[in-house]
DRENDO-1510 file (C-alpha; in Angstrom, 1 decimal, always signed):
<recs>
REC; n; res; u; v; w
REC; 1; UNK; -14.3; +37.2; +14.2 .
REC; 2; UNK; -12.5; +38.7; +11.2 .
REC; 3; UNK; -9.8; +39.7; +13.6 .
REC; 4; UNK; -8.7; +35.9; +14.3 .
REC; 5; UNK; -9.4; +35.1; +10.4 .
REC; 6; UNK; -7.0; +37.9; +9.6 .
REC; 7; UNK; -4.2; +37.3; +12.2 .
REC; 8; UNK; -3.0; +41.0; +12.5 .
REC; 9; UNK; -2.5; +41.1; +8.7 .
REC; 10; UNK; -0.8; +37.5; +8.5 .
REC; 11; UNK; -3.9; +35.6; +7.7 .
REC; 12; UNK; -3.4; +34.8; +3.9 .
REC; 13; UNK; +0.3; +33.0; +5.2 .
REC; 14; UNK; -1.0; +31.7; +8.2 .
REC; 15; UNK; -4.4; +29.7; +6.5 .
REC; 16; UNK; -2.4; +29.1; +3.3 .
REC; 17; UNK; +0.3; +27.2; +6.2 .
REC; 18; UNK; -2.0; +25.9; +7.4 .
REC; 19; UNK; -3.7; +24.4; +4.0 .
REC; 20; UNK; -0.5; +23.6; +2.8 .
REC; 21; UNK; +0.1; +21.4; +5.8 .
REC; 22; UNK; -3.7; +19.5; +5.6 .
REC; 23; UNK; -3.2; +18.8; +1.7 .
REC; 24; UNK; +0.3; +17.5; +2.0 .
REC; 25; UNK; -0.9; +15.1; +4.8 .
REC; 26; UNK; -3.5; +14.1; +2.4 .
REC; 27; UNK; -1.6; +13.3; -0.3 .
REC; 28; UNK; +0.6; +11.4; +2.3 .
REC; 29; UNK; -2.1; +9.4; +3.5 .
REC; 30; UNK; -3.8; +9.4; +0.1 .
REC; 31; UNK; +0.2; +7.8; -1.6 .
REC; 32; UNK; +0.5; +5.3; +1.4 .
REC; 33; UNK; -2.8; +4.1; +0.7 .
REC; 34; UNK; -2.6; +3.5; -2.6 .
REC; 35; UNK; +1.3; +1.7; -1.7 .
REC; 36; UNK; -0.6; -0.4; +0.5 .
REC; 37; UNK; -2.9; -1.3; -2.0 .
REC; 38; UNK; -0.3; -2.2; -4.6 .
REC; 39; UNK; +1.9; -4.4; -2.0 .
REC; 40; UNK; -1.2; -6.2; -1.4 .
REC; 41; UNK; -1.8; -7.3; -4.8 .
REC; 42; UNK; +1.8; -8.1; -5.3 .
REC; 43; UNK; +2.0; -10.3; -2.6 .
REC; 44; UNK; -1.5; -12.2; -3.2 .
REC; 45; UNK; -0.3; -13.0; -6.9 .
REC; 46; UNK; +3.1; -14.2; -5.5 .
REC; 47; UNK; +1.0; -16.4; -3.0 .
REC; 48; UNK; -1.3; -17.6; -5.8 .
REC; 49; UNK; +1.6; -18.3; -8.2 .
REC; 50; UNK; +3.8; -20.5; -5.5 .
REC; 51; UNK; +0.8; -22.3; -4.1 .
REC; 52; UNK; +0.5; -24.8; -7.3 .
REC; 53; UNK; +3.9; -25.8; -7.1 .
REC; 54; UNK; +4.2; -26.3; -3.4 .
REC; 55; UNK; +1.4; -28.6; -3.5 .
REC; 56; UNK; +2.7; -30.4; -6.5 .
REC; 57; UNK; +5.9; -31.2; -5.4 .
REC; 58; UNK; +4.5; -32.2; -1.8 .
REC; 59; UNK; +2.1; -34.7; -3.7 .
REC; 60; UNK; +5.4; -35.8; -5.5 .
REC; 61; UNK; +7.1; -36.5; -2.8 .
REC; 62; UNK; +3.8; -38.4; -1.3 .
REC; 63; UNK; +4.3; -41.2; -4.3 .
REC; 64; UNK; +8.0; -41.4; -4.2 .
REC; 65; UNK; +8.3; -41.5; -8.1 .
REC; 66; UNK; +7.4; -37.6; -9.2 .
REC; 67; UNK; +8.7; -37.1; -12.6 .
REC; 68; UNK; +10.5; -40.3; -13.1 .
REC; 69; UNK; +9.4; -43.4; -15.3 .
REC; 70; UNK; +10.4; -47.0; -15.2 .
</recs>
């Protein structure tokens, strides 16, 4: 068993390759995630702002005289 951990004397570079390559696709996974997260929010306060004045200018429209007075 200590054979395979030690790879013929190339186990420190082989495991730390290998750990190297696991924590990088963390912090990957762990940066997309949080991107994700962020694009979300972004684009649910853009939604929330626009939606008051698309129905305020389609009830204008309804009653023909938005904004004007006689």
């Amino acid at each position: 068993m200590m054979a395979f951990f030690s790879q013929g004397g190339y186990g420190g570079y082989v495991w730390g390759a290998f750990g190297m390559t696991f924590g990088l696709l963390l912090i990957e996974i762990l940066q997309l995630r949080a991107s994700q997260r962020k694009t979300l929010t972004r684009l649910s306060r853009l939604l929330r702002l626009r939606a008051p004045r698309q129905t305020a200018s389609s009830a204008g429209r309804a009653q023909g005289t938005a904004g004007t007075k006689s």
